[in-house]
N, C-alpha and C positions, 0 to 999 in steps of 0.2 A: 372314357371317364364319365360317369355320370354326372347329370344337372348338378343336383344339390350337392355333388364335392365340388364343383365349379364354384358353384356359389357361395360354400362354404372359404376358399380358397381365395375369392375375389374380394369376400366380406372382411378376411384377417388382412390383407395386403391395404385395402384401406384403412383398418383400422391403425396398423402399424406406419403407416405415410402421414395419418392425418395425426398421430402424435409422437411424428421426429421431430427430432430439434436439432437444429444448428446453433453453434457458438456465436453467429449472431444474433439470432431469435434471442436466446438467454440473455447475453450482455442488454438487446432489447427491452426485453422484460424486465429484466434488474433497473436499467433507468426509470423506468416507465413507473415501476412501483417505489420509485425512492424518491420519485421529484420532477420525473422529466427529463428529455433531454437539454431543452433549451435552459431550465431552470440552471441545471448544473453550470454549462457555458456561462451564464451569466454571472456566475460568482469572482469577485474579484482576490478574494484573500480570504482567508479560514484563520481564525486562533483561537484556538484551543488551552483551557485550563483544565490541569489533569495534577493525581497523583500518585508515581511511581511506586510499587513495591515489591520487594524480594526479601523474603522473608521476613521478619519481623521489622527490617530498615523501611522506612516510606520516606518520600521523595519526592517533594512539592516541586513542578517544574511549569513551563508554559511553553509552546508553541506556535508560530507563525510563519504561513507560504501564502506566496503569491501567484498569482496568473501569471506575471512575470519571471519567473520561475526563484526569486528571493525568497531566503529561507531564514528562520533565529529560533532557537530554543535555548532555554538555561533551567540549570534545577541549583537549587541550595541545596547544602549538604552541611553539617556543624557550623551555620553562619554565615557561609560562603555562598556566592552566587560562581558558578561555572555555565559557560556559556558552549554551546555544542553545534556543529554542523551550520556553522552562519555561511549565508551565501549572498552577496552583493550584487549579482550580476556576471562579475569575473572573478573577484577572488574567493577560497573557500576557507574557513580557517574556525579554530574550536581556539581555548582558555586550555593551558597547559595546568594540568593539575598540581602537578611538582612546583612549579614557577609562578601558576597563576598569571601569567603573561599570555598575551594574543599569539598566536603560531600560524602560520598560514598550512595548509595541507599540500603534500606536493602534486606537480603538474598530473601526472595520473589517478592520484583519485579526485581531483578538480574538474578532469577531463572527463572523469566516472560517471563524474555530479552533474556536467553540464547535457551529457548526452543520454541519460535516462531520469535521473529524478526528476531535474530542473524541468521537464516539459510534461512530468504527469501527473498535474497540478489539475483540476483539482479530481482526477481520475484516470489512472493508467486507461482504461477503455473507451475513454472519449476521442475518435474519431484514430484511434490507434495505429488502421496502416494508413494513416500521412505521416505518423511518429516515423513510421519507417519499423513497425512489430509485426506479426505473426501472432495470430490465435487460429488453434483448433480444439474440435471438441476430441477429449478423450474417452471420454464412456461415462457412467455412471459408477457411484462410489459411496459405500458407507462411512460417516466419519459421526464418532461416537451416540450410535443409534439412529441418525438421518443421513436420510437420502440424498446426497448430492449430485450435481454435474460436473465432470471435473475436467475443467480449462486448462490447455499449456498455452501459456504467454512466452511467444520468443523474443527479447528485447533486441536493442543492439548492443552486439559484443561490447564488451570492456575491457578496460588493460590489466593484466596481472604480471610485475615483474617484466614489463616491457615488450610481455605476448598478449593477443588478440586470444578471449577466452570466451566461450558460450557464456548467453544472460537468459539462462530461461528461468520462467517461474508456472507454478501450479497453483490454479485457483478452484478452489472446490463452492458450488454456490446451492444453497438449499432449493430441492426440485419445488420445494412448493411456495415459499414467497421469493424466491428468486434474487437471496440475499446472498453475499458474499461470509463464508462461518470459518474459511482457514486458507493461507497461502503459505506454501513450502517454496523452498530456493537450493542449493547447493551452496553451502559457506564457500566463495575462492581463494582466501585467504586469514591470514589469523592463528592463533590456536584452535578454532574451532572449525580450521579447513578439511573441505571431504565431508562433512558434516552437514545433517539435512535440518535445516533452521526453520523453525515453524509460526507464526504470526494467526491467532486465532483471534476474531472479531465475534460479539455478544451485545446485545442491550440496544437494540436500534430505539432510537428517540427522534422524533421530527423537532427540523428546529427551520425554523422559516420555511416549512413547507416540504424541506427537503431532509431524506431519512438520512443518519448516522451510526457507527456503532460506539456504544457508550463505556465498553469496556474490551482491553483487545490485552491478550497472553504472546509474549514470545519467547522462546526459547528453541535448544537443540531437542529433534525427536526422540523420544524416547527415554530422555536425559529428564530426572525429579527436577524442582526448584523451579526457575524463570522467570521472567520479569511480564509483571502483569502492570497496565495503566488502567486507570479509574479517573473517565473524566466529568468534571463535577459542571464545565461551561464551554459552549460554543459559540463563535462569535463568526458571523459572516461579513465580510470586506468590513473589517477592524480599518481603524484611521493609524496609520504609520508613518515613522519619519524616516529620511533616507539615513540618516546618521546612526539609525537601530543595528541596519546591517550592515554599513563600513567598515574596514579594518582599522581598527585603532591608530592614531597617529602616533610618532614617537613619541615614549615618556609619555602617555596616556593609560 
């Protein structure tokens, strides 16, 4: 072999070494340009004021999670305030729409809640295998006109129906500011089971320093319509009371 294909040969092998990436180089980068690592840790609670819409319906709503893994959302609707995915600590429980009464959610999807959302407060990829996750890189991927990298997050399984079911998700992150732009899931259950559910994030805005997306689409792939939020406020460790997220007492 000649010098100069050696050299040519030695020259591509470094180029291609010195810009691979690992899934955690990326997740890296992605803190690093959104706020920090430490920055994030430090947050104690997020609430968020947002308004829902599908179709011509909009959907004043508000949300709140904690580092603790407590959660309340409620939107109005004709007057009505309904309350969604509250989580206390131990129990989980939504506003029945028909009844307009508190309902507790059963022991498996509480067990759902406790073993993947409640702990990815205030980002799945903080410090993720002590969650007890899985990340690898998949390759690169276009997703409508950019260049992404595209992450599988293995969670921990959860229950469907009383079976241990795979929890993985797909994060695709723009190669160049190293932002998260769409996650896909596998629906387990539902009408919309079998079905690949898609969550698309837009509009980063800093808010205390640290980056956010300001408008996020979800729906099924492929499927028109979907429910897009539009948030108008962000609020870092919001002042709460315990009583936001208890279960209602009787006759309350």
């Amino acid at each position: 072999m000649k010098l100069k294909s050696v050299l040519t040969m030695a020259a591509m092998i470094f180029f291609v070494a010195a810009n691979a990436q690992t899934a955690d180089e990326i997740i890296a980068k992605y803190h690093e340009n959104t706020g920090g690592v430490e920055k994030w840790k430090a947050i104690q609670g997020v609430k968020m004021t947002l308004v829902g819409k599908q179709q011509a319906m909009e959907i004043p709503m508000e949300m709140i999670r904690l580092k603790d893994g407590k959660s309340y959302s409620h939107f109005s609707f004709q007057g009505m305030m309904f309350k969604q995915n509250v989580f206390d600590g131990t129990t989980l429980w939504s506003t029945n729409q028909q009844t307009m009464k508190a309902e507790k959610s059963d022991s498996e999807a509480t067990e759902n809640y406790k073993v993947n959302d409640a702990q990815d407060f205030p980002d799945q990829f903080l410090d993720y295998a002590k969650k007890g996750y899985k990340l690898e890189l998949i390759g690169k991927e276009t997703v409508e006109g950019t260049q992404t990298f595209k992450l599988k997050l293995t969670k921990k399984p959860i229950k469907v129906d009383g079976k241990e079911v795979e929890n993985v998700e797909f994060h695709y992150f723009d190669t160049e500011n190293y932002v998260p732009l769409l996650m896909e899931s596998e629906a387990k259950s539902g009408p919309a089971k079998g079905m690949v559910m898609q969550i698309k994030t837009s509009d980063y805005q800093e808010v205390d320093g640290l980056l956010f997306p300001f408008t996020m689409t979800q729906g099924a792939k492929g499927q028109p319509g979907g429910f897009s939020m539009t948030i108008s406020k962000i609020e870092l460790n919001p002042k709460t009371d315990a009583t936001l997220f208890a279960f209602p007492a009787a006759g309350k």
